[in-house]
N, CA, C and O atoms as a Maestro MAE file, in Angstrom:
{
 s_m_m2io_version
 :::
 2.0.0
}

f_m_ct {
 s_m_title
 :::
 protein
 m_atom[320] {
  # First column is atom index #
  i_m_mmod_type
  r_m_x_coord
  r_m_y_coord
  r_m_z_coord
  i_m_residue_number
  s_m_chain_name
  s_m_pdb_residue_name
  s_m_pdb_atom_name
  i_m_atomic_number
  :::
  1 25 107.353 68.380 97.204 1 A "UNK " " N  " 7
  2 3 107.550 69.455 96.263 1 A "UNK " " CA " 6
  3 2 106.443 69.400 95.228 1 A "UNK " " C  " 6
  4 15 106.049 68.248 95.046 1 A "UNK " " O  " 8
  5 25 105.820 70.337 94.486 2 A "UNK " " N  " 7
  6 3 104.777 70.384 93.696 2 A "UNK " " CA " 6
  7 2 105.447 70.360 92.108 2 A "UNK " " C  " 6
  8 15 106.399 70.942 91.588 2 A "UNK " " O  " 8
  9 25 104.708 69.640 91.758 3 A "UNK " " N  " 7
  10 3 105.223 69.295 90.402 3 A "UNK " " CA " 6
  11 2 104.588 70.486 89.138 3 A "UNK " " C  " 6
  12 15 104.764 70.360 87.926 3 A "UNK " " O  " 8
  13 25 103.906 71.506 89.754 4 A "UNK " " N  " 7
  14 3 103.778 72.468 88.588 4 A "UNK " " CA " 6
  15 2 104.766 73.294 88.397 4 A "UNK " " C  " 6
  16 15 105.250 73.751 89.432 4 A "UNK " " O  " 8
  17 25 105.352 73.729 87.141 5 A "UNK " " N  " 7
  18 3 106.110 75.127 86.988 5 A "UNK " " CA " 6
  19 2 105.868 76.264 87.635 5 A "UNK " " C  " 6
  20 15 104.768 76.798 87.495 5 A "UNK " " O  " 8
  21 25 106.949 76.892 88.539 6 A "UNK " " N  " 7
  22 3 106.867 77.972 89.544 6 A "UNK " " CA " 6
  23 2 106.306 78.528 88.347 6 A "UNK " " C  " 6
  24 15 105.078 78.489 88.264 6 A "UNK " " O  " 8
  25 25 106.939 79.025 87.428 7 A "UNK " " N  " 7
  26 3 107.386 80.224 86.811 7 A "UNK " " CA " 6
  27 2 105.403 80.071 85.841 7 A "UNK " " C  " 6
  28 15 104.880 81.046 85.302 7 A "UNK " " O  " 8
  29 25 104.801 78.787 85.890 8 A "UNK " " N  " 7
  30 3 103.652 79.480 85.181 8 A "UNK " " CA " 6
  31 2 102.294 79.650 86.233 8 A "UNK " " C  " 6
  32 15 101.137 79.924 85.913 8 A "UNK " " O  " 8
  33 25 102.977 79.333 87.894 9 A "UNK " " N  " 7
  34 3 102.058 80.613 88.933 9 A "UNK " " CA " 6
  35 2 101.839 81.786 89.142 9 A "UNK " " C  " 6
  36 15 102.628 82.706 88.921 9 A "UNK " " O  " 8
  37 25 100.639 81.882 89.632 10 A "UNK " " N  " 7
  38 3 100.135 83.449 89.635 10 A "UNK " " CA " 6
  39 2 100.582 83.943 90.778 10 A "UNK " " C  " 6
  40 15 100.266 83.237 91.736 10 A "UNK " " O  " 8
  41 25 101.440 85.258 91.151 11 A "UNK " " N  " 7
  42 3 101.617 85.973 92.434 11 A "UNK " " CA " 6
  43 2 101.102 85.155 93.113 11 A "UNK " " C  " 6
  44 15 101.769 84.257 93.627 11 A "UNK " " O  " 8
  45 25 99.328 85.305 93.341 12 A "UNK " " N  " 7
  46 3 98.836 84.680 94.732 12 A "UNK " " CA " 6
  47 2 99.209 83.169 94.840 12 A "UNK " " C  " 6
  48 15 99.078 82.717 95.978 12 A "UNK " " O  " 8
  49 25 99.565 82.457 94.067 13 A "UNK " " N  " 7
  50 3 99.188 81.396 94.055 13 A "UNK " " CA " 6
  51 2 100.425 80.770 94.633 13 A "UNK " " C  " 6
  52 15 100.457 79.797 95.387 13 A "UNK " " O  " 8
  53 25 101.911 81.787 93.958 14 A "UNK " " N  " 7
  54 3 102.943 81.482 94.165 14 A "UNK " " CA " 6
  55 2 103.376 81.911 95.522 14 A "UNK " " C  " 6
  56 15 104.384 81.553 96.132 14 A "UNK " " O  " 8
  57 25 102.556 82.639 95.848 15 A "UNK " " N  " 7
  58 3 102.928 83.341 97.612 15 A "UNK " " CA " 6
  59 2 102.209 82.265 98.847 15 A "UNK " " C  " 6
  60 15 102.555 82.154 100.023 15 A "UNK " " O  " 8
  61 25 101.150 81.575 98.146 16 A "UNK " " N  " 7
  62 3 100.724 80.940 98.590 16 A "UNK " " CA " 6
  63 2 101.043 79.551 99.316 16 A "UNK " " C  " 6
  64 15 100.870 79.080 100.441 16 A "UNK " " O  " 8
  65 25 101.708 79.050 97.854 17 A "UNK " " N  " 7
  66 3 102.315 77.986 98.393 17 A "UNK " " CA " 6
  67 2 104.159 78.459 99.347 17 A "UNK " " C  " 6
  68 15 104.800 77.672 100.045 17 A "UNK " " O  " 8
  69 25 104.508 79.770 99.056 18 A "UNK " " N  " 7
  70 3 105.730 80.054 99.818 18 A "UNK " " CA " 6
  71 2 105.176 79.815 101.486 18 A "UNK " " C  " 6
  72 15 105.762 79.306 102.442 18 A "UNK " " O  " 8
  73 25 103.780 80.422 101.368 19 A "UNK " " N  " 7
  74 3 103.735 80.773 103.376 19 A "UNK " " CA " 6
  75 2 103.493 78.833 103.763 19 A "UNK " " C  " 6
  76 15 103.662 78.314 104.867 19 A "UNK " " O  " 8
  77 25 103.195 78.330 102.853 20 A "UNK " " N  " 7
  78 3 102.995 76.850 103.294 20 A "UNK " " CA " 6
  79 2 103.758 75.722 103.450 20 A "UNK " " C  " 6
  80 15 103.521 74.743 104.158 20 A "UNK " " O  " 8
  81 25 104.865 75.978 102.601 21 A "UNK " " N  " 7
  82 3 106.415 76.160 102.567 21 A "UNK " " CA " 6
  83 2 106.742 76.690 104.363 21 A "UNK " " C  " 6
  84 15 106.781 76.167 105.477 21 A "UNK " " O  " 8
  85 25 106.902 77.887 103.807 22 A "UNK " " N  " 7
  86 3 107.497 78.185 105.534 22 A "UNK " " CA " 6
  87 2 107.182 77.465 106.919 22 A "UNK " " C  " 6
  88 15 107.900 77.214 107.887 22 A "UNK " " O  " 8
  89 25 105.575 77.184 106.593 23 A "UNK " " N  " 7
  90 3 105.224 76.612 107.923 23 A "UNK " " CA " 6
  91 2 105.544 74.915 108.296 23 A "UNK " " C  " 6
  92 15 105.700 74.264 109.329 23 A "UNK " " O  " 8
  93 25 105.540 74.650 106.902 24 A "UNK " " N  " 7
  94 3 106.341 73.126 106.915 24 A "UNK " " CA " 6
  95 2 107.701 73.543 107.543 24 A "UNK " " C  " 6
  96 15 107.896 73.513 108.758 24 A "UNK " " O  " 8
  97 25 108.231 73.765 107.020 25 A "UNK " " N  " 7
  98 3 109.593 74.181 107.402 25 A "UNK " " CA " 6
  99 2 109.820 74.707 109.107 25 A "UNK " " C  " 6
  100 15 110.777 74.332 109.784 25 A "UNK " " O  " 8
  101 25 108.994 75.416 109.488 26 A "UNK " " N  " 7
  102 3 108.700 75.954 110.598 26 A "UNK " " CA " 6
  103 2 108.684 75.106 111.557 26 A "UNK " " C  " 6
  104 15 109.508 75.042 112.470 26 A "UNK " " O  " 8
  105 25 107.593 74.307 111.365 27 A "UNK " " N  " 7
  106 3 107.125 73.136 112.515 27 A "UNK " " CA " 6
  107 2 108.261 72.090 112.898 27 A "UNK " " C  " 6
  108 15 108.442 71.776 114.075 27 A "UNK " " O  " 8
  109 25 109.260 71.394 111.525 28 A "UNK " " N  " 7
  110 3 110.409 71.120 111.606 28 A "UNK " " CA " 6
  111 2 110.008 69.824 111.486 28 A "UNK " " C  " 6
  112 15 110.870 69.107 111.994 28 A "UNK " " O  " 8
  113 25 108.986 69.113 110.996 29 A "UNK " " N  " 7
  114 3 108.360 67.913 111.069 29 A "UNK " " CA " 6
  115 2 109.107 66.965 110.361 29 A "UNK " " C  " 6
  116 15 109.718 65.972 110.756 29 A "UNK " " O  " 8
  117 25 108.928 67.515 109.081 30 A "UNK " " N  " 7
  118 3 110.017 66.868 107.550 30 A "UNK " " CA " 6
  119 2 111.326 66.615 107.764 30 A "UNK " " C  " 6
  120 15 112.029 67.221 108.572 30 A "UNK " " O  " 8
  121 25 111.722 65.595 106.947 31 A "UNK " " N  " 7
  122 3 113.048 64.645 107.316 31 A "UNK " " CA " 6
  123 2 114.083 65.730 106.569 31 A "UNK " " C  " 6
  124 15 113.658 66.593 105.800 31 A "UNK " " O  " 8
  125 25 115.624 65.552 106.929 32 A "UNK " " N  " 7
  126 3 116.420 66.820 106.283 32 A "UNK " " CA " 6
  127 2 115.807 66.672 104.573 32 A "UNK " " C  " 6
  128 15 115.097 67.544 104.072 32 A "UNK " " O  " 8
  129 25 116.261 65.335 103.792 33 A "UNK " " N  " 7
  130 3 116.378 65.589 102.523 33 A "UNK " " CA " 6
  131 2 114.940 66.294 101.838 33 A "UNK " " C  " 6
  132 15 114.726 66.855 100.763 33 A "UNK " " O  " 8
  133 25 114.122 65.980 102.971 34 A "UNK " " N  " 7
  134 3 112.391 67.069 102.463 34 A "UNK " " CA " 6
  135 2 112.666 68.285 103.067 34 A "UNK " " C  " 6
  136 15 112.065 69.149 102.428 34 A "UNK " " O  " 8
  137 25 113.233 68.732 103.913 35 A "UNK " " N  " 7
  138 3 112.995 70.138 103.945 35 A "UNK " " CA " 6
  139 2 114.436 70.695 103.117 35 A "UNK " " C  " 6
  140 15 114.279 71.903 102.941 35 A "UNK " " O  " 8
  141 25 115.454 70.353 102.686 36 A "UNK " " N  " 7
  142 3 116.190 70.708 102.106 36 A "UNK " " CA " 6
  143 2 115.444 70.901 100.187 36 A "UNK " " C  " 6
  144 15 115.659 71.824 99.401 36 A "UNK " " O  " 8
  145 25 114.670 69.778 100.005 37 A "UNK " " N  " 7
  146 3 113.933 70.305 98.789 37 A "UNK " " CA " 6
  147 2 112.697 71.299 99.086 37 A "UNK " " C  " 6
  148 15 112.292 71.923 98.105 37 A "UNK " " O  " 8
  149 25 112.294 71.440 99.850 38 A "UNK " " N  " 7
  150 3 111.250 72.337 100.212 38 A "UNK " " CA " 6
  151 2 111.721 73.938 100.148 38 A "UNK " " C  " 6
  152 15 111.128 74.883 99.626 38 A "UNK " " O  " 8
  153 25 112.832 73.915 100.771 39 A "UNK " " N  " 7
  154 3 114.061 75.293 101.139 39 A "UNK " " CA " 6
  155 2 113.799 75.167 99.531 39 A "UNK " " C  " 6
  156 15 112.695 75.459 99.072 39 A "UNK " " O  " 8
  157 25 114.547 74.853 98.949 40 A "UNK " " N  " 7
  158 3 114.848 74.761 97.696 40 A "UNK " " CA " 6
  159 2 113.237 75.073 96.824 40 A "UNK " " C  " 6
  160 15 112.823 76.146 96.385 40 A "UNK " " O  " 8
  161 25 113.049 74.686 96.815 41 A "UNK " " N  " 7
  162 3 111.630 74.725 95.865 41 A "UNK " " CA " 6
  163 2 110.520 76.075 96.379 41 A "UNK " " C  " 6
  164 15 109.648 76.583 95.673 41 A "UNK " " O  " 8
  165 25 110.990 76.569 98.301 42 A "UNK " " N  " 7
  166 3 110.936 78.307 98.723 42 A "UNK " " CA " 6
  167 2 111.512 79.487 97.885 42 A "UNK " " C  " 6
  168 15 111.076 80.595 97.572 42 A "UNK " " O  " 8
  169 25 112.993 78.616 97.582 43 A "UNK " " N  " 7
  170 3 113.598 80.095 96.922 43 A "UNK " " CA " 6
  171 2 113.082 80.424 95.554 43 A "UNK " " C  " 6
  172 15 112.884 81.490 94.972 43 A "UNK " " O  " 8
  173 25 112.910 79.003 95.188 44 A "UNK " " N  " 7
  174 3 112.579 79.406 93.276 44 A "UNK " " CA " 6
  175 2 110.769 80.241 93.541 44 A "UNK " " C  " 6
  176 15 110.305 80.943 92.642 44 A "UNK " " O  " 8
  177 25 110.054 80.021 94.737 45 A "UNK " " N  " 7
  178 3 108.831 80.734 94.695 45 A "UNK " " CA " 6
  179 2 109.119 81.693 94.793 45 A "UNK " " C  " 6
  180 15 108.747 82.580 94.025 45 A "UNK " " O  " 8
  181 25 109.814 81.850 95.682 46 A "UNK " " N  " 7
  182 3 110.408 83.707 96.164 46 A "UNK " " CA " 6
  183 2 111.031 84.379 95.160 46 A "UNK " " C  " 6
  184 15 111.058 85.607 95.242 46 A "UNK " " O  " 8
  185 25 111.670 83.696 93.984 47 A "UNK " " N  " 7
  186 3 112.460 84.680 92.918 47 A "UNK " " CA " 6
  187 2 110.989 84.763 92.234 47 A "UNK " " C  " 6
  188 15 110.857 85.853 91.678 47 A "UNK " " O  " 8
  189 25 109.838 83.925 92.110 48 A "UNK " " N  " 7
  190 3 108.888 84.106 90.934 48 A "UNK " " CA " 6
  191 2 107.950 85.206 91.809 48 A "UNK " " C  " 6
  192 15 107.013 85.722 91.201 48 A "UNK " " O  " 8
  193 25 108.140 85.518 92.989 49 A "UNK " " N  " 7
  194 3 106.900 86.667 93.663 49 A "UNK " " CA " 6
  195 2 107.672 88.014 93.292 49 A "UNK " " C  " 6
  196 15 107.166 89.062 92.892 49 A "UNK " " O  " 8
  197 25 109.554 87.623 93.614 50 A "UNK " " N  " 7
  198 3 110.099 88.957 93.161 50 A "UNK " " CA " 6
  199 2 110.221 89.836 91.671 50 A "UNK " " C  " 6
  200 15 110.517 91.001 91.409 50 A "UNK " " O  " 8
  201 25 109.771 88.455 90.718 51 A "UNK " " N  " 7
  202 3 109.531 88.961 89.220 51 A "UNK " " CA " 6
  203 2 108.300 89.592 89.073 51 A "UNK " " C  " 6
  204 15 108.225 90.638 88.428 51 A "UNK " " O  " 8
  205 25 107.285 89.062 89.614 52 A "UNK " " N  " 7
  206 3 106.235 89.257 89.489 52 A "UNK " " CA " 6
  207 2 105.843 90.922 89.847 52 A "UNK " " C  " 6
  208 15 105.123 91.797 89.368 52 A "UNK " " O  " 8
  209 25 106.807 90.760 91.015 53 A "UNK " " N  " 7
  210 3 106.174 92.770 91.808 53 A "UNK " " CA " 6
  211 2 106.831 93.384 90.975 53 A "UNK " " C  " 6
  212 15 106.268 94.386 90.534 53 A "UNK " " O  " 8
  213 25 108.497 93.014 90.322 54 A "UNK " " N  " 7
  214 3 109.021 93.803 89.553 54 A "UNK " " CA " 6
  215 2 108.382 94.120 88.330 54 A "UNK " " C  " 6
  216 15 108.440 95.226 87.792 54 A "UNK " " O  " 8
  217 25 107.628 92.898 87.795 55 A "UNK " " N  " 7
  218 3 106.799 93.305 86.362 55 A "UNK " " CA " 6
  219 2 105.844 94.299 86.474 55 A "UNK " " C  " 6
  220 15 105.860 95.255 85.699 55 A "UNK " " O  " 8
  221 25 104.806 94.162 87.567 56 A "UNK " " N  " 7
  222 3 103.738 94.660 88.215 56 A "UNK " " CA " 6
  223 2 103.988 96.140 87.900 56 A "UNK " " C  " 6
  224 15 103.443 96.807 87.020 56 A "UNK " " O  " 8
  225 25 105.075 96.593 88.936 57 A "UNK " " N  " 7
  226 3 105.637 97.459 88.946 57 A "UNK " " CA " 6
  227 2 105.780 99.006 87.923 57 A "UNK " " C  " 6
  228 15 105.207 100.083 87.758 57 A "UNK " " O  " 8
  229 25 107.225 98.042 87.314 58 A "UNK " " N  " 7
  230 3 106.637 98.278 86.003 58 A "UNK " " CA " 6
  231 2 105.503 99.143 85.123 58 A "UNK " " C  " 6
  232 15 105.506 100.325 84.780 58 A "UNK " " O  " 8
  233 25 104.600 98.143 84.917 59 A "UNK " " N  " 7
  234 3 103.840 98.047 84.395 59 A "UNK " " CA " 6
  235 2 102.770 99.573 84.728 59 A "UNK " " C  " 6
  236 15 102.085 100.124 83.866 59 A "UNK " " O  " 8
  237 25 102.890 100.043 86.305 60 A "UNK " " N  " 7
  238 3 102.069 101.219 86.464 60 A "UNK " " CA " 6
  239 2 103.064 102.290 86.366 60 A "UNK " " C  " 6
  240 15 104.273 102.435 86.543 60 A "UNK " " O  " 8
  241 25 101.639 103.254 85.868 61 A "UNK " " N  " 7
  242 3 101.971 104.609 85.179 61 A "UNK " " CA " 6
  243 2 101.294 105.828 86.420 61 A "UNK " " C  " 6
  244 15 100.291 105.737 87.128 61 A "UNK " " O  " 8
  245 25 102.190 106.791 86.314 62 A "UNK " " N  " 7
  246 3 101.920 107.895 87.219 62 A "UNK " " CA " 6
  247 2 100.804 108.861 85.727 62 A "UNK " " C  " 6
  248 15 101.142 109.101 84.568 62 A "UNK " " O  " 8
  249 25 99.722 109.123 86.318 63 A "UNK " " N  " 7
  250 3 98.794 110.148 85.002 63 A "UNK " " CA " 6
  251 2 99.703 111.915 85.468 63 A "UNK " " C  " 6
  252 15 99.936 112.665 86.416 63 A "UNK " " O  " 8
  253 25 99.853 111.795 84.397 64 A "UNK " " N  " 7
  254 3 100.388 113.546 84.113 64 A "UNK " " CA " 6
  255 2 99.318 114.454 84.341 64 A "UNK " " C  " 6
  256 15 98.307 113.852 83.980 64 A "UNK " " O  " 8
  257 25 99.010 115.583 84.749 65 A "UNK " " N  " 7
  258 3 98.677 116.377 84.318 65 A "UNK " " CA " 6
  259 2 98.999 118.200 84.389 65 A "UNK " " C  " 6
  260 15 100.072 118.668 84.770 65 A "UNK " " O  " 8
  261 25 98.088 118.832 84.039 66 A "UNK " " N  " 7
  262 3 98.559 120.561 83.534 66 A "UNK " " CA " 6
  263 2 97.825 121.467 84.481 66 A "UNK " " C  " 6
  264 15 96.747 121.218 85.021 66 A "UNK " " O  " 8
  265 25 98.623 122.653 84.623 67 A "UNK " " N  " 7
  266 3 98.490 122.861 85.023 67 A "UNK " " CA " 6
  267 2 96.718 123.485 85.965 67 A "UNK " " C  " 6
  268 15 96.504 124.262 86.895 67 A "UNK " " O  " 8
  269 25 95.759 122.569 85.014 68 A "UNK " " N  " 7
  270 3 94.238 122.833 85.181 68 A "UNK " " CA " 6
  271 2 93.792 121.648 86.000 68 A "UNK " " C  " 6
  272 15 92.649 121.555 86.447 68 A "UNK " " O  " 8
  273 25 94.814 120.673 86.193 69 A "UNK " " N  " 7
  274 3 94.470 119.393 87.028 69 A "UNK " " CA " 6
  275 2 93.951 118.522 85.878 69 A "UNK " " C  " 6
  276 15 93.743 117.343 86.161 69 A "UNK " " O  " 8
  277 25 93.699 118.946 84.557 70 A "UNK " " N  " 7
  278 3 93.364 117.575 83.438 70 A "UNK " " CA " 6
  279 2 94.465 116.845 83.252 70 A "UNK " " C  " 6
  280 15 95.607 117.261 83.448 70 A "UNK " " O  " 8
  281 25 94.049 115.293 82.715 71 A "UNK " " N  " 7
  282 3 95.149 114.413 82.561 71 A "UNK " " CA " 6
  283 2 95.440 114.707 81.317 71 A "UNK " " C  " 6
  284 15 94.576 115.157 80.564 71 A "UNK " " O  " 8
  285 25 97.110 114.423 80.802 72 A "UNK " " N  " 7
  286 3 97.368 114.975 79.903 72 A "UNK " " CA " 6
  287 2 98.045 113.947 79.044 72 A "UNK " " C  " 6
  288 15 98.029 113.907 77.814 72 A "UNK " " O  " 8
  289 25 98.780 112.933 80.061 73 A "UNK " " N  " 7
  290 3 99.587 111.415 79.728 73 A "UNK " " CA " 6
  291 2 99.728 110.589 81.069 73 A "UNK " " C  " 6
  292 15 99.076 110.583 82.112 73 A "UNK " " O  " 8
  293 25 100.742 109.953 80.667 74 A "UNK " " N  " 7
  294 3 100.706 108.955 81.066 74 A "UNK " " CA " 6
  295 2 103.027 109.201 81.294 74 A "UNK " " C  " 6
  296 15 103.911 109.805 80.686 74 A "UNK " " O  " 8
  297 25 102.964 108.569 82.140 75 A "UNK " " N  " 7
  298 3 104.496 108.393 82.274 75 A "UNK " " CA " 6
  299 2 104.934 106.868 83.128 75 A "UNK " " C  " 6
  300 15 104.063 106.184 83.665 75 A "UNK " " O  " 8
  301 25 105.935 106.609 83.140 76 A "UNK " " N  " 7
  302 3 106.501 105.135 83.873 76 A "UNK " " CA " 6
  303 2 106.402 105.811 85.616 76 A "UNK " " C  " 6
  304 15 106.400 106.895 86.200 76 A "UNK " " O  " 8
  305 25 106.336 104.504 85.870 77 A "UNK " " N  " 7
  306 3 106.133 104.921 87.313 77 A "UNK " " CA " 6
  307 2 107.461 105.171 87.792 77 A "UNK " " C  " 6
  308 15 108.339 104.634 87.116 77 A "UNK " " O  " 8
  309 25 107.813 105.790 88.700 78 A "UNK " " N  " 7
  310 3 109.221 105.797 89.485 78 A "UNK " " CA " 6
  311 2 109.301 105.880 90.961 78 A "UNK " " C  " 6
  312 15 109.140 106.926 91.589 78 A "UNK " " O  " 8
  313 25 109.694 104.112 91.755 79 A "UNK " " N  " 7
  314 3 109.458 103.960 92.830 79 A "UNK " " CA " 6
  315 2 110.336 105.193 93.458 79 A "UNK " " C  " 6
  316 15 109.803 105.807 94.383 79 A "UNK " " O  " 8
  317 25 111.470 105.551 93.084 80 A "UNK " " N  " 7
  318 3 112.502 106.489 94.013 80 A "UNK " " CA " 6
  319 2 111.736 107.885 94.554 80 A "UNK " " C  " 6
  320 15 112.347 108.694 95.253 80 A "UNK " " O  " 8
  :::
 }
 m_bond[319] {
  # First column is bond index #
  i_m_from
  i_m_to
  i_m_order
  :::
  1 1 2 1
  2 2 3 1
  3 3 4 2
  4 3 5 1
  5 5 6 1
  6 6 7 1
  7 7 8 2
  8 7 9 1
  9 9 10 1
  10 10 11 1
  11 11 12 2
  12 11 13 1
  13 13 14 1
  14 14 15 1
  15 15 16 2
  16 15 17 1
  17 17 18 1
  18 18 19 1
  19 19 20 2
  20 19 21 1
  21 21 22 1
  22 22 23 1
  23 23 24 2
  24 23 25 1
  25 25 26 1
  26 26 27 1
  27 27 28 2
  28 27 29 1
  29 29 30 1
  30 30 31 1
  31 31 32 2
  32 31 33 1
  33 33 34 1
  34 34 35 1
  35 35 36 2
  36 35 37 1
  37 37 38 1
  38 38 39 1
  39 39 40 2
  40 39 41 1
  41 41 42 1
  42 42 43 1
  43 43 44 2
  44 43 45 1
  45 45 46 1
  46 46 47 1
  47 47 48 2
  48 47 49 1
  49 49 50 1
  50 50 51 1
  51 51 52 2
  52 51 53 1
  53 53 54 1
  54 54 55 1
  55 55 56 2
  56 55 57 1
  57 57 58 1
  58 58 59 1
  59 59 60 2
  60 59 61 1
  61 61 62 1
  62 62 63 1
  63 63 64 2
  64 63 65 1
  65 65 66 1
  66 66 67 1
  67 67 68 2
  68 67 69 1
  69 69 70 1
  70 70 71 1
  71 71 72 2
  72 71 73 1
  73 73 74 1
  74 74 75 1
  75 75 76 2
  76 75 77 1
  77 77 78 1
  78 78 79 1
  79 79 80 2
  80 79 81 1
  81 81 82 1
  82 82 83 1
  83 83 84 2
  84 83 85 1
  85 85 86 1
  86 86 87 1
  87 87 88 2
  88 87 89 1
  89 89 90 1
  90 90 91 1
  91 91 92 2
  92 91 93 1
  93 93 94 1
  94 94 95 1
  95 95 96 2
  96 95 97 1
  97 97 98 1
  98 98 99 1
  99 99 100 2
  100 99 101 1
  101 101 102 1
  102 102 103 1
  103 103 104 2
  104 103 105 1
  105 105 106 1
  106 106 107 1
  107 107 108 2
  108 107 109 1
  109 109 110 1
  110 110 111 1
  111 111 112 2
  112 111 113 1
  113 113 114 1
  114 114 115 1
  115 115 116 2
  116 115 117 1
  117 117 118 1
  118 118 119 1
  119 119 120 2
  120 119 121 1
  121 121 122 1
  122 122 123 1
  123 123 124 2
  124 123 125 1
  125 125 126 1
  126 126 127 1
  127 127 128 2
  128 127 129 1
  129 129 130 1
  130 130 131 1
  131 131 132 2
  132 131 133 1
  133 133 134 1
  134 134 135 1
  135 135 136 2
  136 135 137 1
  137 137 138 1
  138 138 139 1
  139 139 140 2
  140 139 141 1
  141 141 142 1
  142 142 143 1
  143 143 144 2
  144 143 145 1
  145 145 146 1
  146 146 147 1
  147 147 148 2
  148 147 149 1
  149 149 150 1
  150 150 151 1
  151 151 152 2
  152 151 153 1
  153 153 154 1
  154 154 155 1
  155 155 156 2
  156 155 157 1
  157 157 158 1
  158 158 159 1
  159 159 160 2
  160 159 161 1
  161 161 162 1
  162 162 163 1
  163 163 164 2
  164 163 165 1
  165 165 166 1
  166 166 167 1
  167 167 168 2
  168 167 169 1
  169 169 170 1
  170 170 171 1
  171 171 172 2
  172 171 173 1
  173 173 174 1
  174 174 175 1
  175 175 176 2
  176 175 177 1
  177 177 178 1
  178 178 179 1
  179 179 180 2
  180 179 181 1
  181 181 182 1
  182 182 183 1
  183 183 184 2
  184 183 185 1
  185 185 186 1
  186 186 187 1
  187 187 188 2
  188 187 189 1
  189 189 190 1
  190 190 191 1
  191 191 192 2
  192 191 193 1
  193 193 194 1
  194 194 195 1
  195 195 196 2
  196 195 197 1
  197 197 198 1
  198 198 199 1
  199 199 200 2
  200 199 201 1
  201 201 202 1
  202 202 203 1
  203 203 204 2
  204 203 205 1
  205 205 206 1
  206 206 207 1
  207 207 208 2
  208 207 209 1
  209 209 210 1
  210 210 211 1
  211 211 212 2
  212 211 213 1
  213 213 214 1
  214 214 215 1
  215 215 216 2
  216 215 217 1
  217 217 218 1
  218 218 219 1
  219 219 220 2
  220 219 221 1
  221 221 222 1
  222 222 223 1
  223 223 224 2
  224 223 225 1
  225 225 226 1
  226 226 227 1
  227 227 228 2
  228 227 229 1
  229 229 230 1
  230 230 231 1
  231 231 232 2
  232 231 233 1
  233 233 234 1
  234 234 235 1
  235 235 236 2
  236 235 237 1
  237 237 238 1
  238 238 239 1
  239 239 240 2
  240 239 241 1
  241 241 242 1
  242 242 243 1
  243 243 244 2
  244 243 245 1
  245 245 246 1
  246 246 247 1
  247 247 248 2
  248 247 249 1
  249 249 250 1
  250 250 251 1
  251 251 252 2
  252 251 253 1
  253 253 254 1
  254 254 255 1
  255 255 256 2
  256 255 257 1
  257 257 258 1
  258 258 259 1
  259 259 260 2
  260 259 261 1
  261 261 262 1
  262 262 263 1
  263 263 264 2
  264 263 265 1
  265 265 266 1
  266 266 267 1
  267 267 268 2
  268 267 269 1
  269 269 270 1
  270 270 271 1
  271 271 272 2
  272 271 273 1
  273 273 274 1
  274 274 275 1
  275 275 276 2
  276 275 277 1
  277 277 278 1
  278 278 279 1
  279 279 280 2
  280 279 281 1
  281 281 282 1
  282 282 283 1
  283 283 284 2
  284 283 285 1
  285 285 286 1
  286 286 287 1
  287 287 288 2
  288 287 289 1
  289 289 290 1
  290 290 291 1
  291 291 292 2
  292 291 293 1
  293 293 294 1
  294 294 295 1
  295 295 296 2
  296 295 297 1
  297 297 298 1
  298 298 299 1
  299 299 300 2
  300 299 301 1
  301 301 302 1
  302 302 303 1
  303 303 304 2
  304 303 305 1
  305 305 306 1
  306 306 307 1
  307 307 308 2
  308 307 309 1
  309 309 310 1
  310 310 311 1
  311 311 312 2
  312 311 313 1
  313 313 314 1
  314 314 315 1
  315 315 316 2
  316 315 317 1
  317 317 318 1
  318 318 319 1
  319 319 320 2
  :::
 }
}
C-alpha cells in the first residue's frame, strides 16, 4: 500500500496507481491479507478519481450567447 495521502493525488496520478492496483490484483500473485489491503486502498483511489471528475465537472461553464453568435456569459455546465 503507498503511504501518500489518496486525497492529496492528482486525477492522473490517482488513476494511475488504481490500474496498477487492478493488475496486482488481477494476476492474483499477493497473499489474501495484501490483496485485501490493496482492494481496500482501490476503493479509497476510486472515491478520489470520482471527486475529482465531480469537481472538474463542475467547474466547466457552457459560454452563452445572442442571438448574433457573440458570447455574452458564462453559465454552470449541465451534464443532463
Amino acid at each position: 500500500m503507498t503511504d501518500a495521502p489518496t486525497t492529496d493525488l492528482s486525477f492522473e496520478d490517482a488513476l494511475a496507481r488504481l490500474e496498477k492496483i487492478v493488475q496486482q490484483l488481477e494476476a492474483g500473485d499477493a497473499p489474501l491479507e495484501a490483496s485485501i489491503d490493496l482492494y481496500t486502498e482501490g476503493q479509497r483511489l476510486k472515491g478520489v478519481c470520482e471527486a475529482k471528475l465531480a469537481g472538474a465537472t463542475a467547474r466547466i461553464e457552457a459560454i452563452q450567447q445572442n442571438a448574433d453568435g457573440q458570447a455574452v456569459g458564462t453559465r454552470p455546465f449541465d451534464a443532463a
